[in-house]
C-alpha positions as CSV (number, residue, x, y, z in Angstrom):
1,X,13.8,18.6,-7.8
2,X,13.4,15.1,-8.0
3,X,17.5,14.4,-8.0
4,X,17.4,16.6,-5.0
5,X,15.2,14.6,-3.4
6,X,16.6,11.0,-4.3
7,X,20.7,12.9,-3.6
8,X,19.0,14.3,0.3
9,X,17.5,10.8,1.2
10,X,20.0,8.4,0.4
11,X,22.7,11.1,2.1
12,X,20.7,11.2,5.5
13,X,20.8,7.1,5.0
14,X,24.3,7.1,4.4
15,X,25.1,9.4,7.3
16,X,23.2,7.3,9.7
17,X,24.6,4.4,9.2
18,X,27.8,5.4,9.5
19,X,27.2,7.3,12.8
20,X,25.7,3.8,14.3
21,X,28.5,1.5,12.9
22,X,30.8,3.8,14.2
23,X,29.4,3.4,17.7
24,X,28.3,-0.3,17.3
25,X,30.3,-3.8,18.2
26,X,28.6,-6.3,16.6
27,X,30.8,-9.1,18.2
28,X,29.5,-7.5,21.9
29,X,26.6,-10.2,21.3
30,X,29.1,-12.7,21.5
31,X,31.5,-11.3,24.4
32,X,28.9,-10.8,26.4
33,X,27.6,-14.6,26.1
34,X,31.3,-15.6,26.8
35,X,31.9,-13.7,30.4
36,X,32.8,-16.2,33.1
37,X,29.6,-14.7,34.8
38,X,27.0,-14.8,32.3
39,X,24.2,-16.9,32.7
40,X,23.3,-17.6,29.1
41,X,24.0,-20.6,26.9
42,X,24.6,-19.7,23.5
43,X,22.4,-22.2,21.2
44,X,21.8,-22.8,17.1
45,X,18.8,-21.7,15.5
46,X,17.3,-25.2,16.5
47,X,17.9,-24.5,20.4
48,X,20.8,-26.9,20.4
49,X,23.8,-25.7,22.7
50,X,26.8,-24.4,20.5
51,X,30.2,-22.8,20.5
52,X,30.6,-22.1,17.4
53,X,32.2,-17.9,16.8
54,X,30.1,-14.8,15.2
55,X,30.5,-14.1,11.9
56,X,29.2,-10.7,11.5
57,X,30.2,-7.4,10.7
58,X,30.5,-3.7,11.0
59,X,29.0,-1.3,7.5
60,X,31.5,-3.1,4.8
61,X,31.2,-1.0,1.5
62,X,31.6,-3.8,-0.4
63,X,28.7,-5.5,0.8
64,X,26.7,-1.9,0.9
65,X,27.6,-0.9,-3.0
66,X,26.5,-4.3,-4.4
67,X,23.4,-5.1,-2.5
68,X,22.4,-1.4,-3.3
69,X,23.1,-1.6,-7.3
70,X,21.8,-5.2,-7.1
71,X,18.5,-4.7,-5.6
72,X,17.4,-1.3,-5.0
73,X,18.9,1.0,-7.8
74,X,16.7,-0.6,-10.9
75,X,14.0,0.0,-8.9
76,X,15.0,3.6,-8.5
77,X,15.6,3.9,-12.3
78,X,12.1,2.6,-13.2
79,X,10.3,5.4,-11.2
80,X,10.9,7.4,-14.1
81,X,8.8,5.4,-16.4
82,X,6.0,6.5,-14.5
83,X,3.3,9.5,-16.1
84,X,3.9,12.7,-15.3
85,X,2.7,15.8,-17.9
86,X,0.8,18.1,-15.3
87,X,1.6,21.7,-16.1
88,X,4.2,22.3,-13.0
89,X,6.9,20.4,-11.9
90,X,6.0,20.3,-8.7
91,X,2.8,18.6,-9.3
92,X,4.5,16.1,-10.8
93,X,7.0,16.0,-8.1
94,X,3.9,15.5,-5.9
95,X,2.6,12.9,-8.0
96,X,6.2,10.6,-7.6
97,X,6.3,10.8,-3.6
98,X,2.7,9.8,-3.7
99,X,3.1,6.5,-6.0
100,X,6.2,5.6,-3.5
101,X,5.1,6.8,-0.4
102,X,1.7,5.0,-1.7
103,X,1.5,2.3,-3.8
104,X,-1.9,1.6,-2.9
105,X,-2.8,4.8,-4.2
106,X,-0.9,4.4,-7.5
107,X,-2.7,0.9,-7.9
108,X,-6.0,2.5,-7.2
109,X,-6.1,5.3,-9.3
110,X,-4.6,2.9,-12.4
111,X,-7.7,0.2,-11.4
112,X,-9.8,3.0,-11.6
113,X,-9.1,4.5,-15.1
114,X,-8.9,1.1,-16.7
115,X,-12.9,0.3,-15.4
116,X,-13.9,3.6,-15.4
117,X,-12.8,3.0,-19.7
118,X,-14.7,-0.1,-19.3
119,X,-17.7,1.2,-17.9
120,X,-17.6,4.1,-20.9
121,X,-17.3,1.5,-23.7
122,X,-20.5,-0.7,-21.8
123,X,-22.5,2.5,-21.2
124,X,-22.9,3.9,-25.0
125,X,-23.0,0.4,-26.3
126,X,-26.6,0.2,-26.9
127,X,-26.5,3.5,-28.3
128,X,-26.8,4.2,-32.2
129,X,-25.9,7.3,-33.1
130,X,-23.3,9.3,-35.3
131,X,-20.1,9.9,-33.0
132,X,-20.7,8.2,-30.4
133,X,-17.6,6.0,-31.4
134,X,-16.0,8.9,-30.9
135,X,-17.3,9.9,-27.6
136,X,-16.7,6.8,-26.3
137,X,-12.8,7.2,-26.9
138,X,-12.8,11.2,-26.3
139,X,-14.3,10.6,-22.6
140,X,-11.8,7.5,-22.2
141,X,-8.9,9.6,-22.9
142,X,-10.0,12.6,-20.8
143,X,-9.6,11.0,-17.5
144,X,-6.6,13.1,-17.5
145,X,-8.1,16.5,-18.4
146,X,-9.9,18.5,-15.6
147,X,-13.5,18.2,-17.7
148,X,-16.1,20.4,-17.4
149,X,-19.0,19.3,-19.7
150,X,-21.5,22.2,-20.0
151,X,-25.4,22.3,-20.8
152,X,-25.8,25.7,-21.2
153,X,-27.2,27.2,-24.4
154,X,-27.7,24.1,-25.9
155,X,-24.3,23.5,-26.6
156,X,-23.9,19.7,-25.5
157,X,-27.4,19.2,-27.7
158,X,-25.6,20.8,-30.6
159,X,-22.8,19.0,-30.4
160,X,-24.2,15.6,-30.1
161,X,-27.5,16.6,-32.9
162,X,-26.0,18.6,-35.4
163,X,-23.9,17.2,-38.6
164,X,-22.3,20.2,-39.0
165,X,-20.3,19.1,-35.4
166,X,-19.1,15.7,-37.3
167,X,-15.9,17.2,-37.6
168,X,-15.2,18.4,-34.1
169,X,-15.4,14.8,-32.9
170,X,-13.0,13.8,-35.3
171,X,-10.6,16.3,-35.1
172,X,-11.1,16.0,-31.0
173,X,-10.1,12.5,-30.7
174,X,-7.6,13.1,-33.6
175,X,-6.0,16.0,-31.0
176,X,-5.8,13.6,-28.3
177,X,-4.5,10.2,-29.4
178,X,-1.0,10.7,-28.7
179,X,0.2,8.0,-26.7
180,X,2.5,7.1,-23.7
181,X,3.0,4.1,-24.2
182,X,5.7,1.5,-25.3
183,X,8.8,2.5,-26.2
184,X,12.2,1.7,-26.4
185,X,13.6,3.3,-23.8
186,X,10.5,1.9,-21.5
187,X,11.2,-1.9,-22.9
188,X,14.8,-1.7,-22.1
189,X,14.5,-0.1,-18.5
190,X,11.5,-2.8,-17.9
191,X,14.0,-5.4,-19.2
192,X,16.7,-4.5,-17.7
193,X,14.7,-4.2,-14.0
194,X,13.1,-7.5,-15.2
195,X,16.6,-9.5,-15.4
196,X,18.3,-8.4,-12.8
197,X,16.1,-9.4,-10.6
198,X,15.5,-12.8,-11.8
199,X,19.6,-13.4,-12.2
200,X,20.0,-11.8,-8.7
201,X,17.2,-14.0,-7.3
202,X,18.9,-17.3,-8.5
203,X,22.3,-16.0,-7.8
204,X,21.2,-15.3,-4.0
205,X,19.0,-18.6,-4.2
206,X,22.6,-21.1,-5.0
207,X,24.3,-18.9,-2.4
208,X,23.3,-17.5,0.4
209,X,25.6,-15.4,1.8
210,X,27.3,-15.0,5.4
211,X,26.1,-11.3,5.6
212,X,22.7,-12.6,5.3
213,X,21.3,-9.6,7.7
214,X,22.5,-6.9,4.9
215,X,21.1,-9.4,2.2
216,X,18.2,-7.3,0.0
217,X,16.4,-10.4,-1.0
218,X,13.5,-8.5,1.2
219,X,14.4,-5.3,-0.5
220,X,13.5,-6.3,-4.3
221,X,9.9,-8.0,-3.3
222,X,9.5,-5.1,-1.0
223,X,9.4,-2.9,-4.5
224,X,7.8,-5.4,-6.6
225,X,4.7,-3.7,-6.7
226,X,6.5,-0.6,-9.0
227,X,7.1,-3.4,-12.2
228,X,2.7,-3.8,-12.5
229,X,2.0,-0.1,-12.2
230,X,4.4,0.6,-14.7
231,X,3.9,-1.5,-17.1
232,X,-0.3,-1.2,-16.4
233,X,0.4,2.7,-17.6
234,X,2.1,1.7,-20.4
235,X,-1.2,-0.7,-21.2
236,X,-3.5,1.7,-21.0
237,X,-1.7,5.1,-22.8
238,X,-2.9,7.9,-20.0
239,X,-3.3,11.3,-22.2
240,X,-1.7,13.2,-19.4
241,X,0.6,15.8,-21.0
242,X,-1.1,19.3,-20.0
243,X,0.2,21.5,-23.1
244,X,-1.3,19.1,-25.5
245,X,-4.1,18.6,-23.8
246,X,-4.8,22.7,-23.7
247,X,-3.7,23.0,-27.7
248,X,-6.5,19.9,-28.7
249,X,-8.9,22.0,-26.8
250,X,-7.8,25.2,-27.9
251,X,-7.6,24.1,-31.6
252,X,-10.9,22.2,-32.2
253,X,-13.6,24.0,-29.8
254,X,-13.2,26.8,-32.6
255,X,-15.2,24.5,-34.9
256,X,-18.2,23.9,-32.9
257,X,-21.4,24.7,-34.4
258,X,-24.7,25.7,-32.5
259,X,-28.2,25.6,-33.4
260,X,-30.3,28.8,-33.4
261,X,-33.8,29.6,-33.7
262,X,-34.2,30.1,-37.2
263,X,-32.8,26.5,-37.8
264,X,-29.6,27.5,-39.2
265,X,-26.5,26.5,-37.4
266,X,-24.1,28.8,-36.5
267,X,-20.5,28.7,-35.3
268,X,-20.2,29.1,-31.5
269,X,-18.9,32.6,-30.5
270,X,-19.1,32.8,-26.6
271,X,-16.4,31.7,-24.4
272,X,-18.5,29.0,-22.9
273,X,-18.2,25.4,-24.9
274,X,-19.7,22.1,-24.9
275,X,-16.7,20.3,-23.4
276,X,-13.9,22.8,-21.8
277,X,-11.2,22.7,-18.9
278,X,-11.8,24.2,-15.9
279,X,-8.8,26.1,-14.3
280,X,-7.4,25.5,-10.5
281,X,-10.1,28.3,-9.4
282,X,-13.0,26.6,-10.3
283,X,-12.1,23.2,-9.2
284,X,-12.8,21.6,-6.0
285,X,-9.3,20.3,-5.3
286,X,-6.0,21.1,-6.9
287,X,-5.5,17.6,-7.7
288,X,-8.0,17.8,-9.9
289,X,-6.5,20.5,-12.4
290,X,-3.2,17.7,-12.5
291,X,-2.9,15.4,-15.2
292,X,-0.3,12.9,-14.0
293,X,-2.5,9.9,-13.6
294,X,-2.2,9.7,-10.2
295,X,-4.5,12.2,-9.5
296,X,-7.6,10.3,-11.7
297,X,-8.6,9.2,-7.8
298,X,-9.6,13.0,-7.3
299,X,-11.5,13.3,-10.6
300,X,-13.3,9.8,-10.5
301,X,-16.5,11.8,-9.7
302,X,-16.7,14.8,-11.3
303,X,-15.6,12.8,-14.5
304,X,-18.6,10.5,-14.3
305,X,-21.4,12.9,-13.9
306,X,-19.8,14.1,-17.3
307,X,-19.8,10.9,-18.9
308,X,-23.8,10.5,-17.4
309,X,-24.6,14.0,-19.1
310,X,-23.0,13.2,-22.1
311,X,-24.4,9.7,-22.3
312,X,-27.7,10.7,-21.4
313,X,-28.0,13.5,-24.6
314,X,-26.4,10.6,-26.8
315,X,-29.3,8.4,-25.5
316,X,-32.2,10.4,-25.8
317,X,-31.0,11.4,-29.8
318,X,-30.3,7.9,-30.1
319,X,-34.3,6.7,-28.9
320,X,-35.9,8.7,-31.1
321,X,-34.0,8.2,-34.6
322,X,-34.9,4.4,-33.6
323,X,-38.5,5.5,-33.8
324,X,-37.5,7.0,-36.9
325,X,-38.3,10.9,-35.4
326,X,-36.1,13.9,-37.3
327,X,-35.0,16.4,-35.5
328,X,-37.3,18.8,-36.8
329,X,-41.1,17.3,-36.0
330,X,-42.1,19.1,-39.3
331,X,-39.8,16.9,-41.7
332,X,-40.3,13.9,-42.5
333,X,-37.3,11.1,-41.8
334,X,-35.3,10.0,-44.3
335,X,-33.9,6.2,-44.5
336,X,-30.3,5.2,-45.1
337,X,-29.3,1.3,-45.3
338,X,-27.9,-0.2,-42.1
339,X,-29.5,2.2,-39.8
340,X,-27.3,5.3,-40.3
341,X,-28.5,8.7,-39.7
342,X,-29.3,10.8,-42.3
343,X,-27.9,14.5,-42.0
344,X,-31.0,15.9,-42.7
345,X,-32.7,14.4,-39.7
346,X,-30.3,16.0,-37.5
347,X,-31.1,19.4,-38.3
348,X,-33.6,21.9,-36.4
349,X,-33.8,25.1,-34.9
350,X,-32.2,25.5,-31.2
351,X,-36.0,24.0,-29.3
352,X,-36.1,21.5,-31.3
353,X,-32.7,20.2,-30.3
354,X,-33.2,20.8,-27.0
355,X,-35.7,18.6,-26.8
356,X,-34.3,15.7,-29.3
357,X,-31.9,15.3,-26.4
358,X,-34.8,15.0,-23.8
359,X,-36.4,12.7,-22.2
360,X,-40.6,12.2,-22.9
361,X,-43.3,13.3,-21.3
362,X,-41.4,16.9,-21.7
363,X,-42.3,17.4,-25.2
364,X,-42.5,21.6,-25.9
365,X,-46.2,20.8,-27.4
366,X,-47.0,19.0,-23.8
367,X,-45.6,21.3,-21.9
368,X,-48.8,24.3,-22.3
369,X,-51.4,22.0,-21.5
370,X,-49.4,20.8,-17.9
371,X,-50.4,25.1,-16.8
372,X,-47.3,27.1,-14.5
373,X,-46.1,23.2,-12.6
374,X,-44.3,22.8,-15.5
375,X,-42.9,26.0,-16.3
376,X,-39.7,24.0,-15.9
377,X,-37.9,20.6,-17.8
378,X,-35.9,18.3,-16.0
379,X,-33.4,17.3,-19.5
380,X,-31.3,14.0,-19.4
381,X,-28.8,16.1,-19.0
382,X,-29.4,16.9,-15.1
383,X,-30.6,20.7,-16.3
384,X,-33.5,22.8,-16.2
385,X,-34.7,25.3,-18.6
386,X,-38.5,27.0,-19.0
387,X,-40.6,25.9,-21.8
388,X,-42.3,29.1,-23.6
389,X,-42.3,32.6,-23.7
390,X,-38.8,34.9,-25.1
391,X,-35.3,33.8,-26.2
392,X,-34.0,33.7,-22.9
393,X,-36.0,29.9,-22.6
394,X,-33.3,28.9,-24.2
395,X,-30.4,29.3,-21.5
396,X,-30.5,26.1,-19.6
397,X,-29.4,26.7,-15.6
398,X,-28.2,23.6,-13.6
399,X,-29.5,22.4,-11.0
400,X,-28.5,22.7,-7.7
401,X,-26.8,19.6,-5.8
402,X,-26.1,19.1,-2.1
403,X,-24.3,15.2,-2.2
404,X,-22.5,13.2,-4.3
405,X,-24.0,11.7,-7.4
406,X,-22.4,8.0,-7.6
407,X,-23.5,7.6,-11.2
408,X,-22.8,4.3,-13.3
409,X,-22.1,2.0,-10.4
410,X,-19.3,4.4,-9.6
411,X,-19.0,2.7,-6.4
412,X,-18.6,-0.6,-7.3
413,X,-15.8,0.4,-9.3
414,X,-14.3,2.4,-7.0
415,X,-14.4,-0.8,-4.5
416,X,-13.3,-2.6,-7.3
417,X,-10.4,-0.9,-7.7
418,X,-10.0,-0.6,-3.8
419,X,-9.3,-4.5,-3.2
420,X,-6.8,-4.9,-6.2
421,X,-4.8,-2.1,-4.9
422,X,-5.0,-3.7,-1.4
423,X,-4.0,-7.0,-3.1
424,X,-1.2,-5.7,-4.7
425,X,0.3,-3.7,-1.8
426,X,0.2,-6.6,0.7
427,X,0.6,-9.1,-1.2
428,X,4.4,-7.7,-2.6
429,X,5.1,-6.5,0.9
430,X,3.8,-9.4,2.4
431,X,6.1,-11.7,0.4
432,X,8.9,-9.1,1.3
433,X,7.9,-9.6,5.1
434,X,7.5,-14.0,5.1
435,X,11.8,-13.5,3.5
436,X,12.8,-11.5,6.2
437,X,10.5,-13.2,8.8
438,X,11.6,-16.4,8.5
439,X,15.0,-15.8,7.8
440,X,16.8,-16.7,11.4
441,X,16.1,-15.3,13.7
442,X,12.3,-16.0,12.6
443,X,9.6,-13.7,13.7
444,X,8.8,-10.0,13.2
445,X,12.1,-7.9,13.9
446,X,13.1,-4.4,12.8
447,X,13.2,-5.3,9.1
448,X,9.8,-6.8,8.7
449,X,9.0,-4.3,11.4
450,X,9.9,-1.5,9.2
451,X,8.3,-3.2,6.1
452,X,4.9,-3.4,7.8
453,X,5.0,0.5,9.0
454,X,5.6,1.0,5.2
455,X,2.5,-1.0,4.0
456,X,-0.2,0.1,6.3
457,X,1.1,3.8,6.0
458,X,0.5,3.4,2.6
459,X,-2.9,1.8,3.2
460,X,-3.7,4.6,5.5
461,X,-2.9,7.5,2.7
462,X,-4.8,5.9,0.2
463,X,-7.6,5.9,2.3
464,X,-7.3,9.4,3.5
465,X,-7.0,10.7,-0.2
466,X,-10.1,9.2,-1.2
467,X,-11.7,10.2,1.6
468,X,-10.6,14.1,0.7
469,X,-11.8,13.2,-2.7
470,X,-15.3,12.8,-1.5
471,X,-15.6,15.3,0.3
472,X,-14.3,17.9,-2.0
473,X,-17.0,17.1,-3.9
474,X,-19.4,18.1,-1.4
475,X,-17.8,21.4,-1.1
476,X,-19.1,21.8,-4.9
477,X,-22.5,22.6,-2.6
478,X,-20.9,25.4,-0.5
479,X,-20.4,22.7,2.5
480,X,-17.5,24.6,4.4
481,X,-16.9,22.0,7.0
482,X,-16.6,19.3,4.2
483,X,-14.2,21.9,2.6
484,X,-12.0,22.3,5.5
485,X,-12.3,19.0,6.3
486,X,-10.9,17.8,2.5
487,X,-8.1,20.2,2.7
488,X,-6.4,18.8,5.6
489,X,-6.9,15.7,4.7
490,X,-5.1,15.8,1.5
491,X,-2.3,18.1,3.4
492,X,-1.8,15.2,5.6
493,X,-1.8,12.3,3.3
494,X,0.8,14.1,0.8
495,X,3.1,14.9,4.3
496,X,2.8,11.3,5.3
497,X,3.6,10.1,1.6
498,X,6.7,12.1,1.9
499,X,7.8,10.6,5.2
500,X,6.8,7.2,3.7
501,X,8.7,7.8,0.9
502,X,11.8,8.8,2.1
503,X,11.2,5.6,4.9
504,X,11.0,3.0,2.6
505,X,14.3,3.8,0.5
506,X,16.1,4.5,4.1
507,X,15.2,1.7,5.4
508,X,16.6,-0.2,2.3
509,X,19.7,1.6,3.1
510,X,19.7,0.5,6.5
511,X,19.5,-3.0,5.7
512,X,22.3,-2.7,3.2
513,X,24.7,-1.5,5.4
514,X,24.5,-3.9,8.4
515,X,22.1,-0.7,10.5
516,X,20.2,-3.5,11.7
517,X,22.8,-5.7,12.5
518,X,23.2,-5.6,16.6
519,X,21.3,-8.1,19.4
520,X,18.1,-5.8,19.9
521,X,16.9,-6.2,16.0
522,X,19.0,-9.4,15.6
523,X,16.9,-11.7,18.5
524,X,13.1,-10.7,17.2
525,X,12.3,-9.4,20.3
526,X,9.2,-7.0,19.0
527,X,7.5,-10.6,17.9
528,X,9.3,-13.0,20.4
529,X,9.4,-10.6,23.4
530,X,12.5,-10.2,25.5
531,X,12.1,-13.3,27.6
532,X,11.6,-15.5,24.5
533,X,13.6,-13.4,21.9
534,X,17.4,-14.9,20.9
535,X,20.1,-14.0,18.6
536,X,21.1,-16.7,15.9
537,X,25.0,-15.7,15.6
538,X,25.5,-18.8,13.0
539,X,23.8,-20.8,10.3
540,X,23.5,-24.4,9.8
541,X,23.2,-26.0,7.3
542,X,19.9,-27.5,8.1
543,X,19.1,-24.2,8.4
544,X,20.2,-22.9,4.9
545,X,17.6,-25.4,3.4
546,X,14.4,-23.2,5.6
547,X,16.1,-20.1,4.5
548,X,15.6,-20.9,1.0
549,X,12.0,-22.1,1.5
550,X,10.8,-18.9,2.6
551,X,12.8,-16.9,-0.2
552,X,10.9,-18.9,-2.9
553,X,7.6,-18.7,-0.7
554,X,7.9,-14.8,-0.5
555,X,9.7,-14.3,-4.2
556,X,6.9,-16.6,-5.5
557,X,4.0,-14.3,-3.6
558,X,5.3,-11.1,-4.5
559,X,5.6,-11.9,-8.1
560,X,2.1,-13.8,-8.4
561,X,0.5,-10.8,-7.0
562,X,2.5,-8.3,-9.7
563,X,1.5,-10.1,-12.8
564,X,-1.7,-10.7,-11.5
565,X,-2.4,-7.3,-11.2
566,X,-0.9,-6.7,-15.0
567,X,-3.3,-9.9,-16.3
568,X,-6.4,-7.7,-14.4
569,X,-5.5,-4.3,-15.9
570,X,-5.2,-6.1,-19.7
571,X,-8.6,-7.9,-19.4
572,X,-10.1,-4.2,-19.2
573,X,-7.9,-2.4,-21.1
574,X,-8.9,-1.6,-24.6
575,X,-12.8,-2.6,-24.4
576,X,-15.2,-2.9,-27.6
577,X,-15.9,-0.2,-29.3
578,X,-19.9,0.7,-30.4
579,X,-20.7,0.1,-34.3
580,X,-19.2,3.1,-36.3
581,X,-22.3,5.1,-37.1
């Protein structure tokens, strides 16, 4: 599907061009300027009267096939470097036309994942508890996964209390730390993108050539922005491939243990687990049941109420082996050097883990002196459950939820993430933009015309993802409007990503072959108007020396803004770890 798509674009390109050069005089500039009757003076770049001939040309093959392989097809190559792994190819298909036909989106969604890792590793750091090492790199690596985290039954109290769980946390981040990451067939296609650039920078810098309108100098900054997200994936090891994601669950949630009333610890026999993956039915979005990367922007939310439950529990246990409280109020606590955690003070029967991973005053013994007001405990974990009376107290019911929970500064990162994906999209389209603008004639024309549609289109999907994002999550309440409303949204954004996508790469075909090469797009006139607009038919040689300004101003911008963006994703990637417990 994706050859399709890549063979279909570049032939509707290709058969456009030809139609226009077939129809188009490029010299007609020129003629007309010459007629006995014509009333215009044809001047240099400098406004200086001239006589000098045209030098351009019709769609030259030549010219097309090496500007092409120089400038655009590494770029092409490297797309597939990118993270895929969701279960269907289509979503993964999805997931390509929305990185081109939004890089913003890409950049955001990559921002996101490395903070949101960062935020993890700073939330459970003043935690001291067994596992939560562990946690901390299982909920890092489950960005991915479509994560449902549930509190029913006391399963996320058993898993984070009980010893006998030790060994689902092991084998749980065991399961899951595969990596996609370097590799040799990533560091060569890198390289090799890398290189040709730079030699096809320098060799355009010494020479600039007479079909400087067909010239792709624009072209390469235009895609700088693919080399950071690329490379930013590779940093931070997504764990995005759906089957093994299913077989880690699938294999280790057999092993979870649960406590029970007698105090004996029993191996969980329900359907229902501590940390599971909800399917396409339950989830508020289909991007959220995708695991190419990508689609982290749609799970941003749902992912950090779980790490806030999760966190929370840890917390709670962690409080009260500080004050040196077992598990079971009627032992009494056993030391180990250092401050680890003694087995035995981890076990109880299925109240008193409950309320380990509690917060005070809603002890069980203070709960029958507060009367019928407090029938009901509000756990860490964003639950309720009654205190007293049969078994059933024992099945915890969540609460209800009408908005959006922005737990853990979510928002912060989220506008975190929102200006370095800005930065990078404009600032490698901008430097694609200040090569083409002030390349004679200078102003915005149909190239830097067609680059800016490109940016802000991308700007304007980004935006409208998130936005469907959001609101999904209020559909979680039953809010049908805000349902509606998130469906089109995200319908709309992944149409314009097509169109955006297939845009860009024709408009680098355009450029290639000479498309914009006629006295409309030629003369400026969208930023000169067609009073003050001209058509520069010759170069100078004072004016070879601006040209080259601007290709180093623009070069220099696009690049600064990519390895910025790479220097920004390492400083988060890989944060410290709490103490091993």
């Amino acid at each position: 599907m994706t050859r399709r798509f890549w063979m279909t674009a570049i032939l509707l390109g290709l058969i456009l061009e030809f139609a226009v050069a077939k129809n188009y005089d490029p010299d007609q500039c020129l003629k007309d300027l010459q007629m006995p009757n014509s009333t215009m003076q044809p001047l240099n770049n400098f406004g200086q009267p001239t006589n000098r001939n045209s030098s351009t040309a019709r769609f030259q093959w030549a010219v097309f096939s090496q500007q092409f392989s120089a400038w655009l097809l590494p770029w092409l190559a490297l797309i597939s470097q990118l993270p895929y792994g969701s279960q269907y190819p289509k979503q993964d298909f999805v997931a390509m036309l929305l990185t081109i036909g939004s890089p913003t989106l890409g950049a955001y969604s990559l921002i996101l994942t490395v903070l949101n890792g960062a935020y993890v590793a700073r939330r459970f750091s003043r935690i001291a508890y067994p596992n939560t090492r562990e946690a901390v790199r299982i909920l890092t690596g489950l960005q991915q996964a479509p994560l449902h985290i549930s509190t029913q039954h006391a399963l996320l109290a058993s898993l984070v209390v009980l010893p006998d769980n030790n060994q689902w946390w092991t084998r749980m981040l065991k399961a899951i730390e595969y990596e996609h990451t370097w590799s040799l067939t990533s560091i060569s296609q890198i390289a090799w993108v890398i290189v040709a650039y730079v030699l096809t920078v320098l060799q355009s810098m010494n020479s600039i050539p007479e079909q400087i309108n067909a010239h792709g100098q624009g072209v390469g900054s235009l895609w700088m922005w693919l080399l950071p997200i690329v490379v930013g994936w590779l940093q931070i090891s997504p764990k995005c491939d759906n089957n093994r994601l299913h077989t880690a669950f699938h294999d280790t949630n057999d092993h979870i243990y649960v406590a029970t009333g007698g105090g004996e610890a029993v191996r969980s026999r329900g359907r229902e687990r501590a940390f599971m993956l909800f399917t396409e039915d339950e989830a508020s979005s289909p991007d959220e049941v995708a695991t190419a990367p990508i689609y982290n922007y749609a799970r941003a939310i749902r992912w950090s109420r779980n790490v806030e439950r999760v966190a929370a529990a840890f917390q709670c246990a962690s409080d009260r082996a500080r004050d040196l409280c077992p598990v079971d109020d009627n032992s009494l606590w056993i030391d180990l050097p250092e401050g680890l955690v003694d087995s035995a003070n981890r076990r109880g029967n299925i109240e008193q883990v409950i309320n380990y991973c509690r917060r005070p005053p809603f002890a069980f013994g203070e709960a029958a002196t507060k009367g019928d007001t407090a029938s009901l405990a509000t756990s860490a974990m964003g639950v309720a459950f009654p205190i007293g009376g049969s078994a059933a107290r024992y099945s915890l019911r969540p609460l209800p939820t009408n908005v959006v929970s922005w737990h853990g500064d979510l928002l912060t990162r989220m506008l975190v993430a929102s200006i370095g994906a800005i930065a990078l999209q404009w600032g490698t389209v901008g430097g694609a933009m200040i090569i083409v603008w002030f390349t004679p004639t200078t102003g915005l024309g149909c190239r830097s015309g067609a680059y800016l549609i490109y940016a802000a289109a991308s700007t304007v999907i980004w935006l409208t993802m998130v936005a469907s994002s959001v609101l999904a999550q209020y559909d979680r309440a039953h809010n049908k409007a805000a349902a509606i409303i998130s469906t089109l949204l995200r319908c709309l954004a992944k149409i314009g990503a097509t169109l955006n996508a297939t845009w860009v790469i024709v408009i680098c075909l355009f450029q290639f072959s000479n498309f914009y090469d006629n006295c409309f797009c030629d003369s400026s006139v969208f930023g000169r108007g067609r009073s003050d607009s001209y058509n520069v038919l010759t170069l100078h040689e004072e004016d070879l020396g601006d040209i080259r300004n601007a290709w180093y101003g623009g070069v220099s911008l696009s690049a600064g803004a990519a390895i910025l963006f790479v220097f920004f994703v390492q400083f988060y990637v890989n944060p410290p770890l709490p103490r091993r417990q």
